[in-house]
NUSETOR-394888 format. One record per residue: residue in three letters; x, y, z of N, C-alpha, C in turn. Coordinates in pm, whole numbers, padded with zeros to 5 digits. Each point is the difference from the previous one (the first is absolute). Layout:
ATOM  code    n_xx    n_yy    n_zz   ca_xx   ca_yy   ca_zz    c_xx    c_yy    c_zz
ATOM   ALA       X       Y       Z       X       Y       Z       X       Y       Z
...
***
This chain:
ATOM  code    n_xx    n_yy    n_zz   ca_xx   ca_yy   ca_zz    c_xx    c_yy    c_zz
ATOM   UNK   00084  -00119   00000  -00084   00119   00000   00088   00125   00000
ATOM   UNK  -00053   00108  -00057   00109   00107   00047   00010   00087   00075
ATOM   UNK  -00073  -00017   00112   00048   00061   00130   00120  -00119   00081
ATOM   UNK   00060  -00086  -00069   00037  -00095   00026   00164   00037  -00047
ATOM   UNK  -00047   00072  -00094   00137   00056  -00135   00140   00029   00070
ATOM   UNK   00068  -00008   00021   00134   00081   00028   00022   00097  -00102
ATOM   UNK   00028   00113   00066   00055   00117  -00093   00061  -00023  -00110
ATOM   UNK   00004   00057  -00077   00111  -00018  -00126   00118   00084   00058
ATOM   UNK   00140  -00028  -00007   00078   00006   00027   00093   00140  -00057
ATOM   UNK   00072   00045   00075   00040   00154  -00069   00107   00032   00064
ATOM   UNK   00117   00022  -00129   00122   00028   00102   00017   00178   00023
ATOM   UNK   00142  -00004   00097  -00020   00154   00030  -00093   00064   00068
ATOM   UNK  -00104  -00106   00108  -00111   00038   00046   00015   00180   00070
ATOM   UNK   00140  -00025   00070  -00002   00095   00084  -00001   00146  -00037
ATOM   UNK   00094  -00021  -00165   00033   00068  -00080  -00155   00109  -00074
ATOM   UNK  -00122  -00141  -00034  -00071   00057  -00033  -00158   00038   00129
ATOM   UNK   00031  -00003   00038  -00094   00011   00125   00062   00089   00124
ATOM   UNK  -00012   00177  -00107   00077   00088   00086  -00101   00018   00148
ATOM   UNK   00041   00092   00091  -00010   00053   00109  -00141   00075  -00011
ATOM   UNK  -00119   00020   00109  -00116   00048  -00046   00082   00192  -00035
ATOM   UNK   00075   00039   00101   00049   00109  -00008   00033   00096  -00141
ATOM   UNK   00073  -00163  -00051   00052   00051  -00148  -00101   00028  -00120
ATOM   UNK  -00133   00136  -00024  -00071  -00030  -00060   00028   00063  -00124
ATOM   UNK   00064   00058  -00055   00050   00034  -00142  -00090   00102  -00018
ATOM   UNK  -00008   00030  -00117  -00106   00085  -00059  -00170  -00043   00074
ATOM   UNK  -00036  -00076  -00024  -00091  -00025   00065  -00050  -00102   00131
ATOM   UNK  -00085   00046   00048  -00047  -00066   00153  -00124  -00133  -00046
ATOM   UNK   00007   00027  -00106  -00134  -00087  -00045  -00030  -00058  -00132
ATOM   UNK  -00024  -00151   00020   00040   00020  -00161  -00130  -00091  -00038
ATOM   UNK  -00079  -00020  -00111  -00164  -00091  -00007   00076  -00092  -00117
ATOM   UNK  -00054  -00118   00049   00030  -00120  -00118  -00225  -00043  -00054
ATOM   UNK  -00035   00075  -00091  -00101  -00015  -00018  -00029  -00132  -00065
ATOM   UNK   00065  -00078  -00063   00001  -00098  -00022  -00106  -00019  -00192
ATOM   UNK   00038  -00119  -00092  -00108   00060  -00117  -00140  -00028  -00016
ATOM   UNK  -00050  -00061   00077  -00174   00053  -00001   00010   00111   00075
ATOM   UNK   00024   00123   00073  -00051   00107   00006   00093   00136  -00139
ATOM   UNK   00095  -00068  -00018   00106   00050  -00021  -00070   00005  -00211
ATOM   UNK  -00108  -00115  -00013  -00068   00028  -00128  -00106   00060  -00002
ATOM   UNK  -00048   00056   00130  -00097   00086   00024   00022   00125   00019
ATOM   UNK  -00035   00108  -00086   00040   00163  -00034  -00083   00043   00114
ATOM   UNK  -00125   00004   00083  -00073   00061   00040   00017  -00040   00143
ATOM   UNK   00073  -00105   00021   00034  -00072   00152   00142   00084   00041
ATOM   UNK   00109  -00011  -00139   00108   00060  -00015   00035   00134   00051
ATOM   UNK  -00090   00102  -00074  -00053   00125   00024  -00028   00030   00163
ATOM   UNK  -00113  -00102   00032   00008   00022   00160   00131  -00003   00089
ATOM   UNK   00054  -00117  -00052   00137  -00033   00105   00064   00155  -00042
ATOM   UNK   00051   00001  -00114   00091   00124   00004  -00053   00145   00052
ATOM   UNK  -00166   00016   00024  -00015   00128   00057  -00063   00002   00163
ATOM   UNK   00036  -00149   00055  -00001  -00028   00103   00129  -00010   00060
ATOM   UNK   00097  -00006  -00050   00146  -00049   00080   00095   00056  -00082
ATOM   UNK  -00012   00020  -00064   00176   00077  -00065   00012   00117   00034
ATOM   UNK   00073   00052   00047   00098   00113   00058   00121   00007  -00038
ATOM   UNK   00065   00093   00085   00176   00018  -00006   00030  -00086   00073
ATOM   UNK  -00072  -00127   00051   00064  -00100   00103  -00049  -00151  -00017
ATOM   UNK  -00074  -00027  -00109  -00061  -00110  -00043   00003   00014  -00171
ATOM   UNK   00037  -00123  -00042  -00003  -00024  -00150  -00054  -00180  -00075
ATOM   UNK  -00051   00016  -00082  -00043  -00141  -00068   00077  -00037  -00047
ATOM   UNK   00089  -00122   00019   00081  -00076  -00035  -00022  -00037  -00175
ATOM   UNK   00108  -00033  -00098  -00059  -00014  -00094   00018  -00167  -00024
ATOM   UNK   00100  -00078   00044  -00064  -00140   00055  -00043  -00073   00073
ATOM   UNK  -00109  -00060  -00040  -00133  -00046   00074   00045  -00159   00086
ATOM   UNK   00120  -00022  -00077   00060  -00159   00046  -00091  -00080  -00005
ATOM   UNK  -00064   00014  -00129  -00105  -00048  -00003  -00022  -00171  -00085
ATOM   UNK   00143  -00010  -00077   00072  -00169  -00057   00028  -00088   00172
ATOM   UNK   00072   00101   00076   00008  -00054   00098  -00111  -00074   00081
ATOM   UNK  -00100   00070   00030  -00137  -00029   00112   00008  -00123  -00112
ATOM   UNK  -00065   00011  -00152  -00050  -00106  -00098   00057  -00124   00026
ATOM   UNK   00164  -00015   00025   00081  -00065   00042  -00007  -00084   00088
ATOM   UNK  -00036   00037   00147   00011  -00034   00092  -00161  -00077  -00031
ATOM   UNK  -00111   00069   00012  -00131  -00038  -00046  -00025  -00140  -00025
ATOM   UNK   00095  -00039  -00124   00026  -00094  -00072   00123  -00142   00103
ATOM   UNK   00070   00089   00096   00093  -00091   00017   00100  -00052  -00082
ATOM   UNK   00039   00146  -00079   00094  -00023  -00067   00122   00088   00014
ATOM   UNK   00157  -00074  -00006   00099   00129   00022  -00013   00112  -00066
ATOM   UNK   00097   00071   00067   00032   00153  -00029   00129   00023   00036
ATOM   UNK   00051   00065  -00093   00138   00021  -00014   00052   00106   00092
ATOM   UNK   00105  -00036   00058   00050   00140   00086   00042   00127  -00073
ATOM   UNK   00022  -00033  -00069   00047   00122  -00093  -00140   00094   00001
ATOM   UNK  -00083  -00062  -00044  -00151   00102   00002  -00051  -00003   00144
ATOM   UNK   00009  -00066   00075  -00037   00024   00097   00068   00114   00111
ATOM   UNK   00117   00022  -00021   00104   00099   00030  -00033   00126  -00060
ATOM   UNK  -00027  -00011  -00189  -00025   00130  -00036  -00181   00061   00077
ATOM   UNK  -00067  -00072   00012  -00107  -00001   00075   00044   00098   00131
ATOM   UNK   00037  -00049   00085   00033   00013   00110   00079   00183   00025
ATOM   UNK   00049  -00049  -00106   00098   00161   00020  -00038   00122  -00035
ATOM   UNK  -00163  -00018  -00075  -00048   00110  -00033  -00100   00039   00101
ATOM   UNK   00000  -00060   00118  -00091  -00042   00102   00069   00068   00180
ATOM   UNK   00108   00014  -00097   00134   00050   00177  -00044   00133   00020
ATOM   UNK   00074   00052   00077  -00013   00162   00010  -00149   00020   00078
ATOM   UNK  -00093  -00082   00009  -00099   00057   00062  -00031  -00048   00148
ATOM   UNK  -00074   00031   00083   00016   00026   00108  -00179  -00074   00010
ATOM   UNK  -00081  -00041  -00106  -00107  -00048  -00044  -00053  -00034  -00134
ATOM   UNK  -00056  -00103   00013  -00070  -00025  -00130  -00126  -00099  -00013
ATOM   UNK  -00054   00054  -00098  -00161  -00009   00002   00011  -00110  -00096
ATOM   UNK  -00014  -00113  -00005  -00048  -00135  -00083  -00130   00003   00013
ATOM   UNK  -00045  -00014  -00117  -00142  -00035  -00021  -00033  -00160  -00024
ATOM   UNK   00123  -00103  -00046   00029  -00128  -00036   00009  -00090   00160
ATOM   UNK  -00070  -00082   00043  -00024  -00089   00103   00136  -00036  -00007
ATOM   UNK   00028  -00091  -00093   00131  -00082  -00044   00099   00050   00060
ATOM   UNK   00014   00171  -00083   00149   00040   00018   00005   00058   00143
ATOM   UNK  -00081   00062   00029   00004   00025   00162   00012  -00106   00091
ATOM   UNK  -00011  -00098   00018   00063  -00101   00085   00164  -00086  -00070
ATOM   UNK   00014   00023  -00092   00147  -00036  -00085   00107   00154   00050
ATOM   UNK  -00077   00135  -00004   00059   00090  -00013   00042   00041   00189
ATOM   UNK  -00053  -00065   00067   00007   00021   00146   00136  -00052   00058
ATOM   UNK   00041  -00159  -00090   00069  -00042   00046   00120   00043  -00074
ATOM   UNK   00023   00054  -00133   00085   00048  -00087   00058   00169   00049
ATOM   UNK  -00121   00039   00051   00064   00141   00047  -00022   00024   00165
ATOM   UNK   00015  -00093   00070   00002   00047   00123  -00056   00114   00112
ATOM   UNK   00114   00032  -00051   00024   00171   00052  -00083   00139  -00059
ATOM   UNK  -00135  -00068  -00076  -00062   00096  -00094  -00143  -00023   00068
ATOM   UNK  -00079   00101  -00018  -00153  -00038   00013  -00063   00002  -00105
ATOM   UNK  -00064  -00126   00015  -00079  -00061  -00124  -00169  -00022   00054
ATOM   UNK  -00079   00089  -00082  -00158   00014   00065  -00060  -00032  -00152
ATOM   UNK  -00113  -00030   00011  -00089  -00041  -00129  -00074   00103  -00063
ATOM   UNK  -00084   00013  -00074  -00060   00111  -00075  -00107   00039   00126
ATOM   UNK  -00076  -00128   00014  -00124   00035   00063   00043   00055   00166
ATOM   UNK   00085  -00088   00051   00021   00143   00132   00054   00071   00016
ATOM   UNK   00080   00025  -00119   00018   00207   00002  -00069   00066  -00019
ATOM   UNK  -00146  -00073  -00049  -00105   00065  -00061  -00057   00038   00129
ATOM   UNK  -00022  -00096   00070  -00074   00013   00134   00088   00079   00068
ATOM   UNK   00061   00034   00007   00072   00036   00129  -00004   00111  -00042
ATOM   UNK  -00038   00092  -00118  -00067   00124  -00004  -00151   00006   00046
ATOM   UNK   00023   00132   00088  -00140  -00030   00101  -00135   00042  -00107
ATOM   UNK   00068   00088  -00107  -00117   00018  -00115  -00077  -00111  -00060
ATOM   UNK   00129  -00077  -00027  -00103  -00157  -00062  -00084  -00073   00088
ATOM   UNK   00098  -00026   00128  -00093  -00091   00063  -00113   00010   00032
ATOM   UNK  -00018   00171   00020  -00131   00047   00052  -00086   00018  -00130
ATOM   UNK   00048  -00024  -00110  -00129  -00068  -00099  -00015  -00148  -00007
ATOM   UNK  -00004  -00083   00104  -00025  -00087  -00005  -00063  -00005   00117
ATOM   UNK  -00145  -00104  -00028  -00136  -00032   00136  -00005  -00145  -00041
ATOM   UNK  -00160  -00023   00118  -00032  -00102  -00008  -00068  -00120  -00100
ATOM   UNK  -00041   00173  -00092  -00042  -00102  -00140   00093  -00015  -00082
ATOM   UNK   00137   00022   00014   00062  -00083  -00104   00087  -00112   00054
ATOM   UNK   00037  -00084  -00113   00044  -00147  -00009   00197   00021  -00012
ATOM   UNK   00077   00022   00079   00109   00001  -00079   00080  -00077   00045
ATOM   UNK   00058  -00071  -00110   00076  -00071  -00091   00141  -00018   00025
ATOM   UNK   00062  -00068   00091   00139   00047  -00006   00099  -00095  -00078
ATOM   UNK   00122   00065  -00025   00070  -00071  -00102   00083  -00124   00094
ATOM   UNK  -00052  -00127  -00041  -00034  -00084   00067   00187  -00044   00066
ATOM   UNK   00111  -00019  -00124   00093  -00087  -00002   00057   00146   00108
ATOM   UNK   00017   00059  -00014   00099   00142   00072  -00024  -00054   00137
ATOM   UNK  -00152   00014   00033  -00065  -00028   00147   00059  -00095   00041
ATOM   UNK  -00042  -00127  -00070   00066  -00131   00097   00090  -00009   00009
ATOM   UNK   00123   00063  -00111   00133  -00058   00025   00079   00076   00076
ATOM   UNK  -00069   00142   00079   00018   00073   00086  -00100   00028   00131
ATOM   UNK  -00045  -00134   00024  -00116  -00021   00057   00016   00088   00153
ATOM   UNK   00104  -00062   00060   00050   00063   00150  -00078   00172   00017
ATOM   UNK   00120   00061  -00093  -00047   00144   00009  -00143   00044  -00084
ATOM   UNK  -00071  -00077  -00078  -00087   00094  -00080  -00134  -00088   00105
ATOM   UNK   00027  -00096   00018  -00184  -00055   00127  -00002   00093   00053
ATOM   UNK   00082   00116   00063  -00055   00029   00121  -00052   00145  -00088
ATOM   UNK   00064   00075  -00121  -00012   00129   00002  -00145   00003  -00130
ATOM   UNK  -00009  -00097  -00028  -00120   00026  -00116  -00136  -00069   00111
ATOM   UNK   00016  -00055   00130  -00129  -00011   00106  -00012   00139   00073
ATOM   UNK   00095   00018   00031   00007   00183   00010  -00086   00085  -00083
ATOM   UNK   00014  -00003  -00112  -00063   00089  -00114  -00122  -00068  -00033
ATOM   UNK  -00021  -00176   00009  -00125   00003   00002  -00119   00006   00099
ATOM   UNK   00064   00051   00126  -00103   00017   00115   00004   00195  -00011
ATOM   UNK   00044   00081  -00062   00035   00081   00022  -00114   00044  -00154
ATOM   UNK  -00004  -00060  -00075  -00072   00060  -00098  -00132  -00098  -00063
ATOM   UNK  -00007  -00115   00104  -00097  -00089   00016  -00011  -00056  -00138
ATOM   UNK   00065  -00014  -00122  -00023  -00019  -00091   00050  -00188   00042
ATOM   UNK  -00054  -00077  -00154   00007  -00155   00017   00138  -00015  -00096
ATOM   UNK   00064  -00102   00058   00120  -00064  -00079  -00009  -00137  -00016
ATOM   UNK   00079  -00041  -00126  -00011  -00150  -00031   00093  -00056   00087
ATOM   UNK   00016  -00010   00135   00099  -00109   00041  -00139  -00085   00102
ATOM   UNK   00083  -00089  -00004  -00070  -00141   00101   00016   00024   00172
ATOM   UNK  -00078  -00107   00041  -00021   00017   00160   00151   00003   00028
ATOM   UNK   00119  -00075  -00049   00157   00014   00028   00056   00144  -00042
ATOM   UNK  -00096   00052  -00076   00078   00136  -00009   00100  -00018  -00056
ATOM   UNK   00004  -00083  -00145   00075  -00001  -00139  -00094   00029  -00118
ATOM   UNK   00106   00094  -00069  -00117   00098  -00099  -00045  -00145  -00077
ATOM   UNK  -00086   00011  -00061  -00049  -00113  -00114   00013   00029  -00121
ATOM   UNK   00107  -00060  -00097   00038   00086  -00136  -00112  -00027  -00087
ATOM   UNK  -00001   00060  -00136  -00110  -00036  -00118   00088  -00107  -00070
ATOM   UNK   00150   00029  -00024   00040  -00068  -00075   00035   00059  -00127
ATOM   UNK  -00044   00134  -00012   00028   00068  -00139   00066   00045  -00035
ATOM   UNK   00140   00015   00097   00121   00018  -00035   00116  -00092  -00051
ATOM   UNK  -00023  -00112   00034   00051  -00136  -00020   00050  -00031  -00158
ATOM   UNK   00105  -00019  -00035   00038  -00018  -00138  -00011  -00172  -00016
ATOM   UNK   00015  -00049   00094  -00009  -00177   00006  -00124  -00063  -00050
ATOM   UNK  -00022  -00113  -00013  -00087  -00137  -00024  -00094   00083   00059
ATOM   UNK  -00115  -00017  -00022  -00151   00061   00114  -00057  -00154   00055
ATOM   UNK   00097   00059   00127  -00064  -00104   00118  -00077   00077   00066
ATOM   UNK   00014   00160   00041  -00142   00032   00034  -00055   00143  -00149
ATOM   UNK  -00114  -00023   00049  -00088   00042  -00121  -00051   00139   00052
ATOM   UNK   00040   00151  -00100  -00010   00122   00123  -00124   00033   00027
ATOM   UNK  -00097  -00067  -00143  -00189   00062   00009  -00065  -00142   00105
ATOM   UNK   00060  -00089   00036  -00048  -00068   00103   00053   00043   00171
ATOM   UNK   00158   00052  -00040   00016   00027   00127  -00105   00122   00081
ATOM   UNK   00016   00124  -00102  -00098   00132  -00042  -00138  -00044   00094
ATOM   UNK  -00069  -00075  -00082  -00116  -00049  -00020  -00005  -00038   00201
ATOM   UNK   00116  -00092   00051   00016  -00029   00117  -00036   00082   00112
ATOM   UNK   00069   00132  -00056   00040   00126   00106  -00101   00044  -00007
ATOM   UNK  -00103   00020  -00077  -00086   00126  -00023  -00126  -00111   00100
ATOM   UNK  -00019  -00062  -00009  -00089  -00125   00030  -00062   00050   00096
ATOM   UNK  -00142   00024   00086  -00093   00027   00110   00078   00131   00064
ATOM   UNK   00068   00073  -00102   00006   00153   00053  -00097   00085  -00044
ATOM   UNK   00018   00134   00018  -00082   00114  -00015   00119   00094  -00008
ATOM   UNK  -00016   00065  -00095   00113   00137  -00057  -00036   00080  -00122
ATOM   UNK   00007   00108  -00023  -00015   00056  -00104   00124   00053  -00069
ATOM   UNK   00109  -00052   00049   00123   00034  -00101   00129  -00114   00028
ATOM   UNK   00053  -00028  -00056   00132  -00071   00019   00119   00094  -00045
ATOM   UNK   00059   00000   00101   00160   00081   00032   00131  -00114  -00041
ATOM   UNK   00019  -00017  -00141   00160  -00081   00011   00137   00065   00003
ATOM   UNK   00065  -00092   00024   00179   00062  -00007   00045  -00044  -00110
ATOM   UNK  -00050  -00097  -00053   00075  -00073  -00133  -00086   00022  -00126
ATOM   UNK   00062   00094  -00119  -00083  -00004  -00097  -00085  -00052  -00032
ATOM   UNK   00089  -00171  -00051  -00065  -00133  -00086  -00139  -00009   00101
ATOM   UNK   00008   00082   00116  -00152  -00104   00066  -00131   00103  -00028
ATOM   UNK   00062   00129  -00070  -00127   00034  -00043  -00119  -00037  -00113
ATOM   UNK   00077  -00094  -00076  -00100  -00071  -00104  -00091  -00093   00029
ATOM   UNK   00099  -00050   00122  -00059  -00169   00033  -00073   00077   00100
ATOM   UNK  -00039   00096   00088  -00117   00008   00083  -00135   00073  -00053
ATOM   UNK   00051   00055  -00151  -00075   00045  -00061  -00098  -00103  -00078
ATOM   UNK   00093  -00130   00016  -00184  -00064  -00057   00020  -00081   00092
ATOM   UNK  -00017   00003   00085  -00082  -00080   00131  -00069   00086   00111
ATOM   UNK  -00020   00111  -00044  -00057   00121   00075  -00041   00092  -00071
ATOM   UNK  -00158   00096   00041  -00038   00090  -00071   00080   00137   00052
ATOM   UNK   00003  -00026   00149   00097   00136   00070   00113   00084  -00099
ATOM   UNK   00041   00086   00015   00092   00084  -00042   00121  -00092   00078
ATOM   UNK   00069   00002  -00114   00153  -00051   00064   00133   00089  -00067
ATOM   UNK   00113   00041   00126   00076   00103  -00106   00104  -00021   00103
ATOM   UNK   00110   00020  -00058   00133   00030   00094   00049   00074   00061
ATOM   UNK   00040  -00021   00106   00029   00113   00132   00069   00096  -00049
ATOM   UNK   00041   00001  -00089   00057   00127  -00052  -00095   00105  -00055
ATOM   UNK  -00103  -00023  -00036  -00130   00065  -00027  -00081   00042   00101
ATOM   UNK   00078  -00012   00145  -00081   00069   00098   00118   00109   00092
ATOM   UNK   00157   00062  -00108   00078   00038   00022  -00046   00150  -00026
ATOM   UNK   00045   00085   00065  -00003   00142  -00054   00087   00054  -00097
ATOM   UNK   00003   00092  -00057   00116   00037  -00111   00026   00155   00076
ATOM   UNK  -00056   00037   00029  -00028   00115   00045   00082   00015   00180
ATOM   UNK   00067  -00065   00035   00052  -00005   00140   00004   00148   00038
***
């Protein structure tokens, strides 16, 4: 399984996994990853939500890599290094990719690595557009494979904005599956179909693009991505 995975291996760790101190030009850097990253109007948000003189969009998504691993297949150090090094210098970084944020934790140490959806939250503007009638969605692989720290802070936010989330009585998110490049052992309009099941909501809130199609036909509700409940206007 691949929470089972051992890291892929990387020399010069120390070399590339500077000091949080050392932040270069920038303090912040977003790996949007390419489903948002083929979306102009999701795009648009990120950049007039977060770019400054202290945050910038990375222009690789390391996105052969996640496919890679996905698959359970190598990856070369050489790319995994050039990966890595365009990734130093910051002092944070925003993965939107489940995958690479638990690969990227153990590769950069000394860096903070947070996901799309709780930087989202952790602006008090977004969260507070979120209630009890909506359904949201969290990006399932990020959660579990960082289970320790994210159980406690997304029960936080959901007693705090009473809204419903797909995780189970264990309090592990429940994925759709629609990110998955592998064999379909699970199926995302059945998993979908799962989550939505003897609720009541009039909107679904996701973190992961791909899951806005698949809740769109297993639900009449409005479904849209947390980035669509961002201000531009700060």
């Amino acid at each position: 399984m691949l929470e089972e995975r051992e890291p892929i291996p990387i020399s010069d760790r120390e070399e590339l996994s500077r000091k949080r101190s050392d932040f270069g030009k920038f303090k912040r850097k977003i790996v949007p990853g390419k489903a948002l990253r083929s979306d102009e109007r999701l795009m648009s948000i990120i950049h007039d939500f977060f770019v400054n003189n202290e945050t910038v969009i990375i222009e690789d998504d390391g996105d052969d890599i996640r496919h890679a691993i996905d698959l359970g297949f190598p990856v070369s150090e050489g790319r995994i290094n050039k990966f890595i090094k365009s990734l130093t210098h910051a002092g944070e970084l925003i993965v939107a990719d489940g995958i690479l944020q638990r690969f990227l934790k153990k590769w950069l140490p000394n860096i903070k690595i947070i996901g799309l959806g709780m930087a989202l939250l952790n602006e008090r503007a977004v969260r507070k557009s979120l209630g009890p009638s909506d359904l949201y969605v969290i990006e399932a692989r990020g959660y579990n494979s960082n289970y320790k720290d994210m159980v406690n802070e997304y029960d936080s936010i959901r007693r705090e904005t009473g809204c419903q989330m797909n995780v189970d009585l264990h309090r592990s998110a429940i994925p759709t599956g629609s990110v998955s490049s592998g064999s379909k052992v699970v199926f995302p309009e059945d998993q979908a179909r799962w989550i939505v099941k003897g609720r009541r909501f009039d909107r679904v809130v996701v973190e992961t693009p791909e899951d806005i199609e698949i809740f769109k036909k297993v639900t009449d509700a409005d479904v849209i991505h947390i980035l669509e409940l961002a201000k531009s206007d700060r």
